[in-house]
C-alpha positions as CSV (number, residue, x, y, z in Angstrom):
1,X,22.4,-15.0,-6.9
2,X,25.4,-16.4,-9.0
3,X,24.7,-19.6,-7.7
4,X,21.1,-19.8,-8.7
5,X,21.7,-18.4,-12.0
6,X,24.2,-21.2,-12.8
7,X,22.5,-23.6,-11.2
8,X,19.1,-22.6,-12.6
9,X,20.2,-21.2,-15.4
10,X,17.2,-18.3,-15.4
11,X,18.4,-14.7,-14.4
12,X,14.7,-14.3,-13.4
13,X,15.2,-17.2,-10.5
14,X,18.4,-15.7,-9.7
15,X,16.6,-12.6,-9.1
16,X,14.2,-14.6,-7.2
17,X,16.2,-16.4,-5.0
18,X,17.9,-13.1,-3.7
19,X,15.1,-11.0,-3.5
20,X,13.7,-14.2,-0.8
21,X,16.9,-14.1,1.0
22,X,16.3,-10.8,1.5
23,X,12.9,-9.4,1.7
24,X,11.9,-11.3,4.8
25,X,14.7,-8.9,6.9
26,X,11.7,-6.2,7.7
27,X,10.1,-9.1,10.2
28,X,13.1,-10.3,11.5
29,X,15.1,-7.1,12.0
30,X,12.8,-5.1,14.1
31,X,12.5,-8.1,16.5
32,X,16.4,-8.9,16.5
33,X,16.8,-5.2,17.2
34,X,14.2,-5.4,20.2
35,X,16.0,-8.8,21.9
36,X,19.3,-7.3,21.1
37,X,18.1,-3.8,23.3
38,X,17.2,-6.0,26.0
39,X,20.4,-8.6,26.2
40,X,22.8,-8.6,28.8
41,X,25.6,-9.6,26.2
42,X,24.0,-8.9,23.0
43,X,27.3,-9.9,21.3
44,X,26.3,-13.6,22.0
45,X,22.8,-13.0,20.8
46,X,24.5,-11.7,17.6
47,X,26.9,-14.7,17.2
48,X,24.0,-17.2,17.6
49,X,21.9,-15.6,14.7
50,X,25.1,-15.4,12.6
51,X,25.3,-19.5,13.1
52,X,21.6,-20.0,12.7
53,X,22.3,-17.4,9.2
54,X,25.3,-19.7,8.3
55,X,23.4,-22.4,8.1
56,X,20.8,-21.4,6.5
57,X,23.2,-20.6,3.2
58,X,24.3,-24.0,3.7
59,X,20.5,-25.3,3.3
60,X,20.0,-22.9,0.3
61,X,23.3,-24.4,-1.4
62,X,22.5,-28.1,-1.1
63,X,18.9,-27.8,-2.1
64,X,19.5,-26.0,-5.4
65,X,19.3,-28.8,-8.3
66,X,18.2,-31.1,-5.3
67,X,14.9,-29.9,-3.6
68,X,12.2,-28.0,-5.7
69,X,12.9,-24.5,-6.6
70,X,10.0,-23.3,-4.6
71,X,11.5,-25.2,-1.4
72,X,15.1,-23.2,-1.9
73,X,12.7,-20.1,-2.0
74,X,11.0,-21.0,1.4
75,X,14.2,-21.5,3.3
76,X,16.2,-18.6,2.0
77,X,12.7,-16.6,3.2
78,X,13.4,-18.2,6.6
79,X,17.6,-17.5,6.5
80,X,16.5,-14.0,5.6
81,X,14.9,-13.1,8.8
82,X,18.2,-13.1,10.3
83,X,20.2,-10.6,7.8
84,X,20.2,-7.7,10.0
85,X,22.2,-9.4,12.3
86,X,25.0,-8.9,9.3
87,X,24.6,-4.7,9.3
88,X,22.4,-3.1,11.1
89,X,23.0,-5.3,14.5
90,X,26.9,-4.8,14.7
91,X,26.8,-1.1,14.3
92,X,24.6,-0.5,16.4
93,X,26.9,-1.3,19.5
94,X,29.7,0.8,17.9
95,X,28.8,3.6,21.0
96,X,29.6,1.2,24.1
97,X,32.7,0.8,22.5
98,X,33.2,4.1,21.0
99,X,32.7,6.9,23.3
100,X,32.7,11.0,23.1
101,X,34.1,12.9,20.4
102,X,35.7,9.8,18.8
103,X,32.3,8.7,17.5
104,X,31.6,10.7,14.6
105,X,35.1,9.5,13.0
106,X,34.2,6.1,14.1
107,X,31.1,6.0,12.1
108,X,32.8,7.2,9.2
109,X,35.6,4.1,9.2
110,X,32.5,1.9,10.4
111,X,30.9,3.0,6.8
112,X,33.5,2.1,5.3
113,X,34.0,-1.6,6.4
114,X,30.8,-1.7,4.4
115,X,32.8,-0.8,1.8
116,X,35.9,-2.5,2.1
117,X,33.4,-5.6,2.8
118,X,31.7,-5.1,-0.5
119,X,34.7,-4.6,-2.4
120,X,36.2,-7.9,-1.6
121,X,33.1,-9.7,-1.5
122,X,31.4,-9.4,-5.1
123,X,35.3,-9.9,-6.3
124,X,36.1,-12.8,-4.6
125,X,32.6,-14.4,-5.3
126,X,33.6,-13.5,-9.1
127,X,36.7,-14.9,-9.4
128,X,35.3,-18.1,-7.6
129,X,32.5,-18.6,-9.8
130,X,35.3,-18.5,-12.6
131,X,37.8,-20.5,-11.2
132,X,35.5,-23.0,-9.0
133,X,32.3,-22.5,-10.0
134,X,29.2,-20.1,-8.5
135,X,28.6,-22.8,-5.0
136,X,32.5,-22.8,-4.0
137,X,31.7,-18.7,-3.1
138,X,28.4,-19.9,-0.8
139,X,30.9,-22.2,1.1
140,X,33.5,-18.7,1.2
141,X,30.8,-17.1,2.4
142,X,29.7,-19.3,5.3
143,X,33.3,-19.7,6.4
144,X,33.6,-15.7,6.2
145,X,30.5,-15.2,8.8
146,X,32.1,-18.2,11.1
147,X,35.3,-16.3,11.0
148,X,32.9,-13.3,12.5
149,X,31.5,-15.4,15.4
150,X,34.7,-14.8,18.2
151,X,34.0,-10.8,17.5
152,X,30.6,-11.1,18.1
153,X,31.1,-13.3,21.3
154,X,33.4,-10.7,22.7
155,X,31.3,-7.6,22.1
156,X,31.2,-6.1,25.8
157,X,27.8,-6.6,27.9
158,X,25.4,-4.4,29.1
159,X,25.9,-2.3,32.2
160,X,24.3,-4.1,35.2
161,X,21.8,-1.2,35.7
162,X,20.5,-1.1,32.2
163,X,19.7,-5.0,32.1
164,X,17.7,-5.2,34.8
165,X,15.7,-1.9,33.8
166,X,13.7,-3.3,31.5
167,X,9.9,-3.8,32.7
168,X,8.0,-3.2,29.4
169,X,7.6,-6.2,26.8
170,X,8.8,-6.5,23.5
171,X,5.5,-5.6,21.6
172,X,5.9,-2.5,23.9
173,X,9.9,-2.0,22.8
174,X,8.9,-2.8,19.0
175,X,5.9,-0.1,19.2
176,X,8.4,2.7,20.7
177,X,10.7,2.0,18.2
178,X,8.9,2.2,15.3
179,X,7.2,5.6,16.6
180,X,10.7,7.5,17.0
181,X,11.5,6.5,13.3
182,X,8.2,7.9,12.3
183,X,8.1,10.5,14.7
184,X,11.7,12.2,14.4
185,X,11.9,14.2,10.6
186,X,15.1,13.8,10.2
187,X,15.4,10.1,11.0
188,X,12.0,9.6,9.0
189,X,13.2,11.5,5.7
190,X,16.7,9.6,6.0
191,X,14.8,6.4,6.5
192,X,12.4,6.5,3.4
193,X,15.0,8.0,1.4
194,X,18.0,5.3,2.1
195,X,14.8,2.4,1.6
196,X,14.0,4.2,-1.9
197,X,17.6,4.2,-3.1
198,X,18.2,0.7,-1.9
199,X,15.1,-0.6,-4.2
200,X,17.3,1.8,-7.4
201,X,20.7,-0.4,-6.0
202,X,18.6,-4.0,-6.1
203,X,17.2,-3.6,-9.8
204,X,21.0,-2.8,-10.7
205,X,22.3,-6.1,-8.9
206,X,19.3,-8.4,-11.1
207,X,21.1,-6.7,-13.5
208,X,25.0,-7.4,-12.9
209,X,24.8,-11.3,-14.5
210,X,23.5,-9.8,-17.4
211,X,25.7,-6.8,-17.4
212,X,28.9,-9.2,-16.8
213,X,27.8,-12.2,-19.5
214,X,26.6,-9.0,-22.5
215,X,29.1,-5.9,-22.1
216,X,32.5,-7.8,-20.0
217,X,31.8,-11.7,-21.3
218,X,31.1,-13.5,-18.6
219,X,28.2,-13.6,-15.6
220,X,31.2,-13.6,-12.9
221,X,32.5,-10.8,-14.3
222,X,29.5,-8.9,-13.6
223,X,30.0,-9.3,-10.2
224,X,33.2,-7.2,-10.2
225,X,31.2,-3.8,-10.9
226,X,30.1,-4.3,-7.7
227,X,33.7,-4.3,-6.4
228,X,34.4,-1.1,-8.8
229,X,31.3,1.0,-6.8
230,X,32.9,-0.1,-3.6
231,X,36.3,1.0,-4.3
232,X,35.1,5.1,-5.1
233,X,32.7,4.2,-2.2
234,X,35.6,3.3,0.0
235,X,37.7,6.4,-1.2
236,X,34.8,8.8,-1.0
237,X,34.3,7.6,3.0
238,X,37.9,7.5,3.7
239,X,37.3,11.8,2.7
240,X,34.1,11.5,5.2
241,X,36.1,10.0,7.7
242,X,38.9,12.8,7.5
243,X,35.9,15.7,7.8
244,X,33.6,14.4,9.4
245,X,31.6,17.6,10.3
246,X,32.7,19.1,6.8
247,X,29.1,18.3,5.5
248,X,25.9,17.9,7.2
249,X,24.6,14.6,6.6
250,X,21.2,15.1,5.4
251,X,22.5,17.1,2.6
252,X,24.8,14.1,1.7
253,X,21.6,11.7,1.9
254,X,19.8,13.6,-1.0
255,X,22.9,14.7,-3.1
256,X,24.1,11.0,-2.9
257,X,20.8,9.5,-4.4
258,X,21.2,11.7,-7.5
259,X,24.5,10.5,-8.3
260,X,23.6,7.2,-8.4
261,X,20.5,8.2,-10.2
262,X,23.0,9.6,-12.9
263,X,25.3,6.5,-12.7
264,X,22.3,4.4,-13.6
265,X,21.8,6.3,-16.4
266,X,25.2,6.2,-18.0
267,X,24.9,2.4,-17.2
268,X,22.4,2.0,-20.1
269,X,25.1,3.0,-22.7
270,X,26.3,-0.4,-22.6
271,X,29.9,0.3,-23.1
272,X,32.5,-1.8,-21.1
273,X,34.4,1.9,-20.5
274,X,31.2,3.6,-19.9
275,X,29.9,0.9,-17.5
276,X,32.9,0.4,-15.4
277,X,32.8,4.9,-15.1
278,X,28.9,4.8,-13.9
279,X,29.5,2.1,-11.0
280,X,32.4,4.1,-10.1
281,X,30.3,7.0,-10.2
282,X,27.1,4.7,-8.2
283,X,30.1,4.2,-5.2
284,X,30.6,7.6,-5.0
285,X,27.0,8.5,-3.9
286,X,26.6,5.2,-2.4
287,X,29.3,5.1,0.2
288,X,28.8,8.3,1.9
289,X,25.4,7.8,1.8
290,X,25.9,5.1,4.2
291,X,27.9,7.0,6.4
292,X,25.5,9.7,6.6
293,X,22.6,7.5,7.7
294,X,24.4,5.8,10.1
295,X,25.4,9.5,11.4
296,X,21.7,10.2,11.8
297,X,20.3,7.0,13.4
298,X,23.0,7.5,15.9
299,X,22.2,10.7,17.1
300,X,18.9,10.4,16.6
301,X,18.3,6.4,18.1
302,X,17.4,6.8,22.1
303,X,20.2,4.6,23.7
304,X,17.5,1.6,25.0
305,X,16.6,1.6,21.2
306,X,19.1,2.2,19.4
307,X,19.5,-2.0,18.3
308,X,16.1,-1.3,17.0
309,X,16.5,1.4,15.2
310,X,19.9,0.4,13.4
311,X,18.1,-3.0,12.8
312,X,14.8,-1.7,11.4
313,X,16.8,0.6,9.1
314,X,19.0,-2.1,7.9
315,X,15.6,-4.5,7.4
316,X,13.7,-1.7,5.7
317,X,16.9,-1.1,3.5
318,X,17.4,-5.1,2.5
319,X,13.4,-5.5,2.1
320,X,13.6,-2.2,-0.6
321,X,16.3,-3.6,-2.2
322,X,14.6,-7.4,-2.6
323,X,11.6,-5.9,-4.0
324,X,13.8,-4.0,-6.5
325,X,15.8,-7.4,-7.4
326,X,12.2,-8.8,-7.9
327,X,10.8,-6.0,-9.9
328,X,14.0,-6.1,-12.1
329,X,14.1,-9.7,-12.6
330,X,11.4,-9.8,-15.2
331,X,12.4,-7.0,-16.8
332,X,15.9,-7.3,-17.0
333,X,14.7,-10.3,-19.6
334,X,12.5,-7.9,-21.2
335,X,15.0,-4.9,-22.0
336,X,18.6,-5.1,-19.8
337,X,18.9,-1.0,-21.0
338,X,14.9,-0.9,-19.6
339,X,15.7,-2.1,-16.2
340,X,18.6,-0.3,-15.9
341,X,16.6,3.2,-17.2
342,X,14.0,2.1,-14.3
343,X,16.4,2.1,-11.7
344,X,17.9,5.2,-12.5
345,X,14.1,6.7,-12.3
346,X,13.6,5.0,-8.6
347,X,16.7,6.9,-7.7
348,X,15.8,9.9,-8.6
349,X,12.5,9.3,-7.0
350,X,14.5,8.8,-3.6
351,X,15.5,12.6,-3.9
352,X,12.2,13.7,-4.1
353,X,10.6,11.3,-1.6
354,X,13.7,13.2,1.1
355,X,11.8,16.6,0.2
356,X,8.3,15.1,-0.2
357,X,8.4,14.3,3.8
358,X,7.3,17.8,4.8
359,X,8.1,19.2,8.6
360,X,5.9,21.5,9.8
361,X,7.5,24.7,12.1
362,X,7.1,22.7,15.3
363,X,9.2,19.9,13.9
364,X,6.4,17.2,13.2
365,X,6.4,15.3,10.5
């Protein structure tokens, strides 16, 4: 995004060129969940679609100013269908490496490398796009995933009984999945809620050049609210992780999405004190929100779908949150105070969409 507003120059192509690197995950997740299921070592599946994923960033940085702008589009589109394989397809072998009554802890720590992850990330991106310019944090970020690719390979394989048990075919595997997300209420009302909240969290990062060039002076310095909302996320998961049972986690999946409906609110102030407070305030609900869902789909994802499920959710979540960058876009040129009021709206919406999804008294959705 930093990279194609300074090499564009228009915070609505910005806005464009993440939302395309981002909305095409709700193809490619649900099938890289499916081949993932059925692998033998699914850690080398994983390190081949984080190579295919470096390079596509790689493609998307030499064609800005180069290649037509609707050519960048088309292959961060393509380089998009793999961006599961950054989230949803690592945690969901966390069990057959994590066994028993280690695993809800192990979730909670998982959460927060999400954290940690998005702490450093948006701060090191920012301080490169001052120091170096806006590409230098592309090429960061394509050695960062490379730096991933020996994990990945290493991930253990498959039991020999559960490779050779599968007889049904991927359409098959795809359907199943996407009927136990439908079909289990508490997997279903986390689901739509965490996709709802993600669209609130894209309109506020079309927002963060703006934020960073009007209320801190400068676009790069927009990108270290993002690291502020990490930080209370990291601290509020790092509590999680201590208690893990202290809470149950649907109640943290609602709560969480009105905090960061009332962060987005305080964000229209436009006061650098008042900003920096409300993405603090944003990490607080965000973080343990992640830890909650991930809480959920594991106890809730059958074991020969569980890659499915955890890369589904994570498509669904990055495909909400490009349609909210794209939605924001145009408005964040309109009124930066408008977009930021809208996004405070869809998250409060994500409450009541948790309480909309009614369960009738034999547990059906």
């Amino acid at each position: 995004m930093l990279a194609g507003f300074a090499l564009a120059g228009s915070a609505v192509e910005a806005s464009s060129l993440l939302a395309g690197i981002t909305i095409s995950a709700a193809v490619g997740g649900p099938v890289l969940g499916v081949l993932l299921d059925r692998a033998g070592r699914p850690g080398r599946l994983l390190a081949g679609a984080l190579v295919l994923y470096a390079a596509g960033l790689g493609m998307i940085l030499v064609g800005l100013g180069r290649l037509p702008f609707a050519v960048v589009i088309l292959i961060a589109v393509v380089t998009g269908l793999l961006g599961p394989a950054l989230s949803g397809g690592w945690t969901a072998q966390l069990p057959r490496v994590v066994l028993g009554d280690h695993l809800p802890r192990a979730n909670a720590l998982d959460a927060m490398t999400f954290s940690v992850a998005s702490l450093a990330g948006p701060a090191l991106a920012g301080g490169l796009t001052e120091a170096l310019g806006a590409p230098s944090a592309v090429v960061v970020s394509v050695v960062l995933i490379a730096l991933a690719l020996p994990t990945a390979w290493r991930l253990p394989a498959r039991p020999g009984q559960a490779r050779g048990a599968q007889t049904t075919s991927v359409i098959s595997d795809l359907a199943a999945g996407m009927r136990t997300i439908v079909g289990r209420p508490s997997l279903a009302r986390a689901t739509l809620t965490s996709v709802v909240s993600c669209v609130s969290q894209g309109m506020l990062t079309a927002c963060i050049p703006l934020l960073g060039e009007r209320v801190l002076g400068g676009a790069g310095r927009g990108a270290v609210l993002l690291s502020c909302a990490a930080v209370s996320a990291l601290v509020a998961n790092a509590v999680i992780a201590r208690f893990p049972r202290s809470v149950a986690p649907e109640t943290i999946i609602w709560v969480s999405v009105l905090v960061q409906a009332v962060a987005l609110a305080l964000a229209t102030v436009g006061s650098p004190v008042v900003l920096i407070v409300a993405v603090l305030i944003a990490g607080v609900g965000e973080g343990p929100q992640l830890a909650a869902l991930f809480s959920i789909r594991h106890r809730e994802a059958p074991e020969h779908l569980r890659s499915q499920i955890f890369t589904t959710g994570a498509s669904l979540k990055i495909t909400g949150f490009a349609l909210g960058a794209a939605v924001a876009g145009p408005v964040v040129g309109w009124s930066l105070p408008g977009a930021l009021a809208l996004a405070a709206s869809v998250a409060a919406l994500a409450a009541l969409a948790f309480f909309a999804y009614r369960v009738d008294y034999h547990g059906q959705p």
